[in-house]
Structure formats: C-alpha cells, structure tokens
N, C-alpha and C positions, 0 to 999 in steps of 0.2 A: 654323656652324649648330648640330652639335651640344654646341657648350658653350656654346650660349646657350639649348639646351633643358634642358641639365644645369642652370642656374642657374636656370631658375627650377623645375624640379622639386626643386631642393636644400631640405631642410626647413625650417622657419621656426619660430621661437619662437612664433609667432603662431597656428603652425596645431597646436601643442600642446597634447593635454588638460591633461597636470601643467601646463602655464607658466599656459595660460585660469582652470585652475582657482585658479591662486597668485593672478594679478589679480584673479579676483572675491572672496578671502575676502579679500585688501587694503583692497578698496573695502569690503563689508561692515563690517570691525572697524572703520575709522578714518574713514570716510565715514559709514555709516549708524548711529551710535552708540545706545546703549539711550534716552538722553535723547528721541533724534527719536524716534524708533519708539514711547516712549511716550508723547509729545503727538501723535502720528499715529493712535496704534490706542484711547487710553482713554477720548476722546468716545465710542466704540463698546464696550467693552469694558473694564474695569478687571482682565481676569485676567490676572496678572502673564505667564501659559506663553505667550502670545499677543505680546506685546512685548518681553517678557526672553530670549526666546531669539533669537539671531542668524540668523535662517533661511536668509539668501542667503551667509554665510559658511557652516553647519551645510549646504546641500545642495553647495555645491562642495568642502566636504570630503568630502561622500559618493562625489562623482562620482571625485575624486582619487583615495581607499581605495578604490573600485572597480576604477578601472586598475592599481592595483597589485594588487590581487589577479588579476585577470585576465592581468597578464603573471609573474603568480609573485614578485611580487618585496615580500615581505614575511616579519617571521623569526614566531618567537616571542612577541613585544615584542606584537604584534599583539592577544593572550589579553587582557594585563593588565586593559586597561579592564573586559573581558567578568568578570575576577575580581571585579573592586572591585564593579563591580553585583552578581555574585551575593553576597559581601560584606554587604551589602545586606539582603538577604531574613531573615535572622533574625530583625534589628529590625523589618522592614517587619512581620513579623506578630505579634509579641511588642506593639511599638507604634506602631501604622503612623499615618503621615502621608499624607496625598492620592498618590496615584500619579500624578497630574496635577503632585505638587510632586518627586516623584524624577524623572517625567520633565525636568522644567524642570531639576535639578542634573544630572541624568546630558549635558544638552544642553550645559549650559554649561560642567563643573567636568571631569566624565570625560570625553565623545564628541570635544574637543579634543585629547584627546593623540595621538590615532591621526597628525596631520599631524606629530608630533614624532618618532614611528615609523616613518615613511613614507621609501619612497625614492625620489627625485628627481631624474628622467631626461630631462627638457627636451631637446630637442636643441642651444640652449642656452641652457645653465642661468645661465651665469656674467651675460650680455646679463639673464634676467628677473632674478636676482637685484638688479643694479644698476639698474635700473626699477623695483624694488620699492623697493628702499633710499630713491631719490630722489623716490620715490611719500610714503613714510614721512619724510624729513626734509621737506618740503613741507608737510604737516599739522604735524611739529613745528615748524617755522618762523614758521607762522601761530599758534600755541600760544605760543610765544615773543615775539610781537610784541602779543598780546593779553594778555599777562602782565603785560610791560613798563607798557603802558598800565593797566590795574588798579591798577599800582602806585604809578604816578604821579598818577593822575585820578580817585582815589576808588571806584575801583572799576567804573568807569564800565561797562566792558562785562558782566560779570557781572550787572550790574545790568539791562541791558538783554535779557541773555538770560531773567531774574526775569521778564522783563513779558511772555515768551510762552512760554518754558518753566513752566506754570501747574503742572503735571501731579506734577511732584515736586517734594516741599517743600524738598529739602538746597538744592537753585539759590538760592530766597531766604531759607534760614540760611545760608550763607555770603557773601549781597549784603549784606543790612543790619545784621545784629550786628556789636557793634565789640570784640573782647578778641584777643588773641593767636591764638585759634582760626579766627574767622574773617574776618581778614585776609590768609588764604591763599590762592592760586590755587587757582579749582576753573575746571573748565573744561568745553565741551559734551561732550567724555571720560568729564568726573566728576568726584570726588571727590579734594580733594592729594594723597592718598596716589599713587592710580593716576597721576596724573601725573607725580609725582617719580620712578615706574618707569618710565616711558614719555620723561624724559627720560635717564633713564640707560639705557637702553636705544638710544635714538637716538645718546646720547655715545660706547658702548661699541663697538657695530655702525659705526659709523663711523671707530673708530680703529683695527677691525682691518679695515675693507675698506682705509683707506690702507695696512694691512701688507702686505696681497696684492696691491692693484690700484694702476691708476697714482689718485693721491689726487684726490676730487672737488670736496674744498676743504683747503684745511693744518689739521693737525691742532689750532692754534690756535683756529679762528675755532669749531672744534665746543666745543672746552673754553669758552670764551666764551659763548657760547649756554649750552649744558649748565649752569652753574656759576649763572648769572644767574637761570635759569628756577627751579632747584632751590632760590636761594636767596627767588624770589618761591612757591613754594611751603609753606618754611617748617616741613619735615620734615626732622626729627632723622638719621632712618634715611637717609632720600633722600640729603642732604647727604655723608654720614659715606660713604658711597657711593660719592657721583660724589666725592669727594675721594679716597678708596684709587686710584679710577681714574686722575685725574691724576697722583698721585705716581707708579703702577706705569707712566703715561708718560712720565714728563720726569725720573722722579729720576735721573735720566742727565747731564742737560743743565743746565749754570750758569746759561742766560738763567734757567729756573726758579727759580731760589732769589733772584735780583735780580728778577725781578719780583713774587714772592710779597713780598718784604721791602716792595716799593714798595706794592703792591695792596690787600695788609690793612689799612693807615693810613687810606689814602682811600677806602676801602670804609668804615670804622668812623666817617668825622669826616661821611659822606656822608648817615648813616643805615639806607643798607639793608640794615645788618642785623643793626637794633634788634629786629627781629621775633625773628629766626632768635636773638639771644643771650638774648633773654627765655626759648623755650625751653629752650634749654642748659641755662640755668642754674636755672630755678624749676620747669620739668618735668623728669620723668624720659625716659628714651630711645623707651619707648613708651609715653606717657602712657597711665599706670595700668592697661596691660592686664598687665605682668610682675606688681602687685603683687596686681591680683586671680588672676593665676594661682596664686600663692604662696596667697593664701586658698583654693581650690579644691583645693588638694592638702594642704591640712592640715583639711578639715572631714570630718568622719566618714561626712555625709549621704551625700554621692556619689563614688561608685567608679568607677574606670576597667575595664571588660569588655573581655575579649579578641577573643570573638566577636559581643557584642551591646552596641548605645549604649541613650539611653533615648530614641530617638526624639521623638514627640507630646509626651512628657513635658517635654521643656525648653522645652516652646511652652505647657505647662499648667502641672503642678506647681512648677518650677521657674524659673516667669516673674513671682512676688511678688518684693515688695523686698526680702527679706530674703536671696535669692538673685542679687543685682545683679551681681556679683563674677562669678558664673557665664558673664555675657552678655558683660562684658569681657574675659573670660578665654578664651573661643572664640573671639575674632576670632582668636585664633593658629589656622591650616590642622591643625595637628597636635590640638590639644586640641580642637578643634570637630568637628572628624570622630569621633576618638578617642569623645569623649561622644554623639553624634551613632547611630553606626554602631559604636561597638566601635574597640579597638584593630591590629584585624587590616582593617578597610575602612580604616582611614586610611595603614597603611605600605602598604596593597595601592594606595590610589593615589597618594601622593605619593612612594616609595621608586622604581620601577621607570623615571621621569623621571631621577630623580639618575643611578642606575647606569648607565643606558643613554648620556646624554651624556658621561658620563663615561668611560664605558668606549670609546667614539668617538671622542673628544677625543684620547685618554691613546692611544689606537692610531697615531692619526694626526699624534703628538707635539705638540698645539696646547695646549702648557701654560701661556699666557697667556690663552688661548679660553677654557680651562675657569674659569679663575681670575674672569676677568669673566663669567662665566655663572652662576657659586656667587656673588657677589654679587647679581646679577640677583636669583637660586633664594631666597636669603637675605631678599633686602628683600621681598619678595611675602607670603613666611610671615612677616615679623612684623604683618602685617594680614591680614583675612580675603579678602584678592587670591583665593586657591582655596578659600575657600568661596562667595564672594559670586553670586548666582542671576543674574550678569550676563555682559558679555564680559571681565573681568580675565583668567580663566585659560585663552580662547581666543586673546586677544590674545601673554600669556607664550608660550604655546606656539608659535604662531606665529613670535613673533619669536627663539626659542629654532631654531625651524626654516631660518630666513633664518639665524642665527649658524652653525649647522652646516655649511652650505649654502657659506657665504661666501669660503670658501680655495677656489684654485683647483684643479681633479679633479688628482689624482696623477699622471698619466699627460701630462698638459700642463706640469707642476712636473718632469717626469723627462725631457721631449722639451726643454724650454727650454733655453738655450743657459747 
C-alpha cells in the first residue's frame, strides 16, 4: 500500500511548471505561426504588435522566468536582455520610432533570450525534452512531405495556401513567379531562409539526441530528410550547412564516400538540383546582401555609432533609392542593429548568446554540440533571422535551449554503468 501511494505521489513531468511551460511555447512557435495569427487577427486589425508577437509562447516564457526566479535559480545572464533595452534609449530619443514598435522588437528579438538563460528543472527533463523533440520532427516531417510535393506538382501546395493566406503578400510571391528565387520552399513557417534553419536545426538536434539517447530513428533517415528538404529550399547558406553537418557525421564511415560517389550522379541527371546549381553558380553566397555591405562601409554618408543608430531615419532619410544597399545590407543581425541602435545595443544583444553557450558547452566538454550550434548561430546572421519583428529569433532560442538541454544531467552520465 505504501508504495503504491509513493507512486503515484512520485512527480510527474506533467505536473510541472518548466515541462507545461516548454509544451505550450512548442505549440505556440511551431503550431501557431505568425502567418495564422495574421490572417486571424488583420480582418480586425492591421497593427503588426497584435499579430507579430508570439503571445502564448511570450506568456509561458513569462511564467517559466518566473519560477526561476522564484526558486533562485538564475545567474547574471539574466541582466543582459535588460542591457540591450536600455541600449536602446539613446536612439529611442535622439530618433525614436513608435514604442509600440520597440515593444514588438524587444517581444520578439530580446524577451526570447531569457528561455536560453534559463535553468531547466523538470523532474523529468530528459522524458519532455524527447516529446518536445518528436513534437518538433512531426511539424518538420510534415514540412518535408509538403516540400517534396511543391516540387514535384508545381507548386501546388504553396499555391493553395496563396488562396487563404490573403493577408501577406510573400505566400503568393513565392506561389507564382517563376525564376530561381521563387521556386523555393516557403512554407506556413515562412520564408526559405527560415526554413532551411529550421531544417538544420531538426538534422542537428536529432543527431546529437542519437549520441546521448537510445536513437529514434538511424541517423540516416534524418540526413535524408534534412538534405532533400534543404535542397527543395534552395539556399546557398542552408545547404553549405546541413552538408558541414553530414561530413562532421559520417566522415568516419566508408558506406559515406560510396554512397556520396553514387548519389551526386543521380541527384544531378534527376534534376533536382538544377535549382540549388543555378544559385552556386550565377549568385553569390548571400545574394547581394555581402555586396551592398561592402557599399555601406565605403560611403562617407553613414557611420557606424557606438552608442547611438540612426533610428526613424533609416525608415525616412535613408529609405530613397539611392540608399538601396543600406536595406540589403541590414538584413545582416550585426549591421542592422549596429545602424539601428548603435554599436554597443547590437554586441549587447547578440554577443552574450554566443558566450554563454559556449562557455556551457566548453564546460560540459560537448565539443561537437557547440560546433553544430555555431553553425546554427552562423546561418541565422546571415539574414535578418534576429532582426526580423517575427518568431525567427524566439524559435533559435528555443531550439538553442532544447540543444543544451539535450545530453543527459551529469549525475545520471556518472551513476551509469
């Protein structure tokens, strides 16, 4: 009797705030995407703060960062976000833009990092993190099987999402124009770019839960997926990516190099991927945003501030065509912040991510972890992934947080046999 009252007082993942909380910003980022939300909310509203902010992801991180702070268990790391905001305030009065639109960036770009800061006490943890994971290849799977058809059928699904996703124009520029550009996967997600992170992200996270756990599927079948999806994508960066990934998996392993000799031929006589060599070879790596950066650091007009960006002004004076270069030039995280807010709000918020996993990683000796996380970290900033007023940089963090997460607790690694 009493160890059948012991079991079922024994805790439960279920009856946890961190785990409850990890499920509902799941469901929020991957289930409730900005797409829905704004053919949901802009029959009534067109203000972007209303739809572009994640809110049922944004309040269970609240609830999360509360229990940690309630049971103490938060360091330093904790400030940063609060730096980068006040960061912030120079420009904001020098040349302010809507505080209704810093709120919508601080919701989207900063207030996610805290979950990457955060420490993560489930009773157990290991149990949600693998229900998360298979929560997460489940949406990518379905992402991959609507790829596939896009690619085959004209487009077909994309097209069909065009006829009710009204609300944003990118859905039907990339259903019916026909050039290299958009013949890409875009998906109820968004945008190729975000996709091609979001499968490298699924490839990577899955190759190191088969290093720690028993494996959910061979490491094969994820490379197969990953590989296919990235290549109906049709990014440079994306690609150059999950391929570092593969080699740092298999260059071990001879079946690798016989089936890479076989694969490439009938990939190439197959077609798919006429798309992916037309970029190679006739764009550049980030089409045209490194070359307009290269123009923005040699024009006299505009300078990079330490402490202050030029705010409003890149939405006024600097939004004519003669200043094109500039708009392409900021989708890099670095240089759009930088111009934005100053030099000192952009290392305040995209520096203190790097160090912190890193220095976590590197403690914890997970020196393949890190290596696929700095890829991860890497492909985001070459598009405006952390600047974008969307879910891109609560998604990263997110899944930055599952990767930490992922190895099992030290103390279970030291009791194992």
């Amino acid at each position: 009797m009493n160890s059948l009252t012991q079991h079922f007082k024994k805790p439960d993942y279920f009856n946890s705030v961190y785990a409850v909380c990890v499920y509902i910003m799941a469901f929020g980022l991957f289930a409730v995407p900005y797409l829905l939300r704004q053919q949901i909310i802009t029959p009534f509203s067109n203000r972007t703060f209303l739809w572009g902010i994640n809110y049922i992801s944004l309040f269970a991180l609240f609830v999360f960062v509360l229990q940690n702070i309630r049971h103490k268990k938060f360091g330093i790391w904790y400030f940063f976000p609060i730096f980068s905001l006040i960061a912030i305030l120079p420009t904001q009065f020098a040349y302010p833009i809507s505080w209704g639109g810093v709120f919508l960036f601080a919701c989207c770009c900063i207030f996610p990092q805290y979950i990457l800061f955060s420490d993560f006490s489930a009773p157990d943890k290991e149990c949600c993190i693998k229900r998360i994971l298979i929560f997460f290849d489940c949406i990518i799977f379905i992402l991959f099987i609507t790829a596939l058809i896009d690619k085959v059928a004209d487009r077909c699904i994309i097209k069909l999402l065009a006829s009710f996703l009204t609300c944003d124009e990118g859905v039907s520029y990339f259903a019916y124009l026909n050039d290299s550009e958009h013949t890409r996967f875009f998906s109820i997600l968004g945008h190729p770019l975000t996709n091609a992170f979001l499968f490298n992200a699924f490839y990577a996270l899955n190759i190191l839960y088969n290093k720690y756990h028993k494996k959910l599927l061979p490491d094969y079948i994820w490379t197969v997926i990953a590989l296919l999806s990235l290549i109906c994508c049709g990014g440079k960066t994306g690609i150059t990516v999950g391929l570092i990934i593969t080699i740092c998996t298999y260059y071990r392993k001879w079946q690798f190099y016989v089936l890479t000799a076989v694969s490439i031929p009938i990939a190439y006589i197959s077609g798919i991927l006429d798309n992916l060599i037309y970029r190679f070879t006739k764009l550049p790596l980030t089409t045209g945003r490194a070359s307009s950066l290269k123009l923005l650091l040699t024009d006299d007009r505009i300078s990079f501030r330490l402490f202050q960006g030029y705010g409003s002004l890149l939405g006024s004076k600097y939004k004519s065509a003669e200043f094109d270069f500039v708009s392409a030039a900021t989708e890099f995280p670095l240089i759009g912040h930088s111009l934005h807010y100053g030099i000192l709000f952009a290392l305040m918020l995209l520096l203190p991510p790097f160090i912190y996993v890193t220095f976590r990683l590197f403690k914890e000796k997970r020196f393949t972890d890190w290596f696929f996380w700095c890829l991860l970290y890497a492909e985001v900033n070459t598009y405006n992934g952390f600047s974008s007023r969307l879910d891109v940089s609560f998604m990263f963090y997110f899944l930055s947080f599952i990767l930490l997460n992922i190895a099992p607790s030290p103390d279970k690694v030291a009791s194992s046999p």
